[in-house]
N, C-alpha and C positions, 0 to 999 in steps of 0.2 A: 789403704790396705788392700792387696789382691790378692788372690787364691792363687797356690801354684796348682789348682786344679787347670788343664784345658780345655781338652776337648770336649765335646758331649758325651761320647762315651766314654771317656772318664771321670765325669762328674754323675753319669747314671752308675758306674762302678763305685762310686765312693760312695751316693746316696745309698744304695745297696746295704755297704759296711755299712754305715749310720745307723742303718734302719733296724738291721738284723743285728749287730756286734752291740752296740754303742747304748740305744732306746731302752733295752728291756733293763739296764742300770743307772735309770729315771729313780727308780725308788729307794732304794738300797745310796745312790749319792745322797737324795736331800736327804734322808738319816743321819748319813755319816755330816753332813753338812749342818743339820740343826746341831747335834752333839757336839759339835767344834761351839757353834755361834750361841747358840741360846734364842735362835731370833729367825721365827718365819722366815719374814724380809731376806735378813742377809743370807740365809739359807739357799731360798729362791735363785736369789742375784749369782750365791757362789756356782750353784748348777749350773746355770747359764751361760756364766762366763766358763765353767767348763767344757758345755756341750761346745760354746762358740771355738776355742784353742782347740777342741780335740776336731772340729769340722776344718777349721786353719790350717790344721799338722794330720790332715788325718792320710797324707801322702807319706807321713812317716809311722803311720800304725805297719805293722805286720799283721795282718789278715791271716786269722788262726790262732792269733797268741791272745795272752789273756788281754782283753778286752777290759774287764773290769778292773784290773789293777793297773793298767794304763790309765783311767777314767780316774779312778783315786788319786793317781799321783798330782795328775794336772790337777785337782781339786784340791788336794794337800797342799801345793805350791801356790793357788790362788790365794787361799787362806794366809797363809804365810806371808803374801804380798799384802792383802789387804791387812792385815794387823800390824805389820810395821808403817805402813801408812797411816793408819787412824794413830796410832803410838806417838807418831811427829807430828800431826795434829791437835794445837791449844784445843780442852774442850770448849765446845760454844752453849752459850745461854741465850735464851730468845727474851728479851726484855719487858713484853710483852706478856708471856704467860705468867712473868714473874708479879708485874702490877696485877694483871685481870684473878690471879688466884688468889693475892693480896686482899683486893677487894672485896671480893665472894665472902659473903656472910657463913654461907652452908657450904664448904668446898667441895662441890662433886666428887673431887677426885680422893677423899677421903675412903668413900665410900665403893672406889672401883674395886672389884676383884677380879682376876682373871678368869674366864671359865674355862682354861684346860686347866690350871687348880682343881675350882670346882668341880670341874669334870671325876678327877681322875686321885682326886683327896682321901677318899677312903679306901681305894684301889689296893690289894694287896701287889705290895712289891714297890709300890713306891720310894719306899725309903732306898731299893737299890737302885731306883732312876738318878736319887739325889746324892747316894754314895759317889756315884759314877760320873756324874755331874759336878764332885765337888774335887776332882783331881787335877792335879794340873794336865794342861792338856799335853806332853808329849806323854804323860802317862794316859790317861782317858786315850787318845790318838790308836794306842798300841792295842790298848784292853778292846774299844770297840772293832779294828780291824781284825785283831784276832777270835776272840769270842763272840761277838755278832756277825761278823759280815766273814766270817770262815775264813782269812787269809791264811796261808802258810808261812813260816817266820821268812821264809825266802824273799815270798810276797810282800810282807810287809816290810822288810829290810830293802826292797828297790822303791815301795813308795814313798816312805818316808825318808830313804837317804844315811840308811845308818847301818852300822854292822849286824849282821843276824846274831853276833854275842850282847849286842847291846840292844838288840828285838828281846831275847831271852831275859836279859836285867832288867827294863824295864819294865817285863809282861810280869814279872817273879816280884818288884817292886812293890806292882800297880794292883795285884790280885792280892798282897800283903796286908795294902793300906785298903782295900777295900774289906778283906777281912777282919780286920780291927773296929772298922765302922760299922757291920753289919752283924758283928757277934751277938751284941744286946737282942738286935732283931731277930736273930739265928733264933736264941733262945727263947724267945717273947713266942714264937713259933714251933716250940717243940724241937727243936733240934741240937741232940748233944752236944758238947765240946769235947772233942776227939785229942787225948795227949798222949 
């Protein structure tokens, strides 16, 4: 693999981009990247192999334009790759954990809990983490780029590859079914039901 980077100073003009354009949406990806995955790990991994495509292509950024929703897309489309991959993928069992947990009198693993659970179990609002969490993801996709991470439907219509009418039905879906599941809680919380 080589970089259609050359010279030196065009790879101190690109580090440049990188540095200033690219870095300060370190935070705001792995967000958006745990909310797809569920999972540290693959969260990590998707950033990464973000930042890596966007350093690769980064002779096709335009310098000046939004930055962060170029970062998104590449991320969006990683995701994408990697889930159709693991999809064709048998899952695997390790034969091992299967005997040694067998065996285990007191099963450790009984007893694990998560501590960002524990963390974060009494936390008001959680129920909207898990609302939000329990959508399918091109709905969850639209809700989080748009209400978290402030895209414009414009925006989110080049990341994710689909019409800004179909930004619009999705987002009007996805704020639907999250309404329905978080009603109980609305009310559980004091807040009327508006008809």
């Amino acid at each position: 693999m080589t970089l259609t980077i050359g010279t030196t100073m065009e790879r101190a003009h690109y580090d440049k981009v990188f540095e200033e354009e690219f870095y300060p949406h370190a935070d705001a990806l792995y967000n958006f990247a745990y909310n797809l995955t569920y999972s540290e790990a693959d969260a990590s991994d998707l950033v990464q192999e973000t930042y890596m495509k966007a350093y690769r292509f980064v002779d096709k950024y335009h310098v000046g334009t939004n930055a962060k929703a170029w970062l998104f897309k590449i991320l969006k489309n990683a995701f994408i790759n990697q889930y159709r991959k693991k999809a064709k993928r048998p899952t695997k069992v390790d034969f091992e954990d299967i005997v040694s947990y067998q065996n285990e009198e007191d099963s450790k693993l009984s007893g694990y809990v998560d501590m960002r659970e524990e963390i974060f179990q009494n936390m008001m609002g959680d129920e909207v983490t898990v609302a939000v969490n329990s959508l399918p993801v091109d709905f969850r996709a639209v809700i989080l780029l748009c209400d978290i991470e402030g895209f414009s439907y414009e925006e989110i219509s080049k990341i994710i590859d689909i019409p800004i009418g179909t930004v619009r039905s999705r987002l009007h879906r996805a704020r639907n079914m999250l309404k329905e599941q978080l009603s109980a809680y609305a009310q559980s919380r004091g807040f009327k039901n508006k008809r």
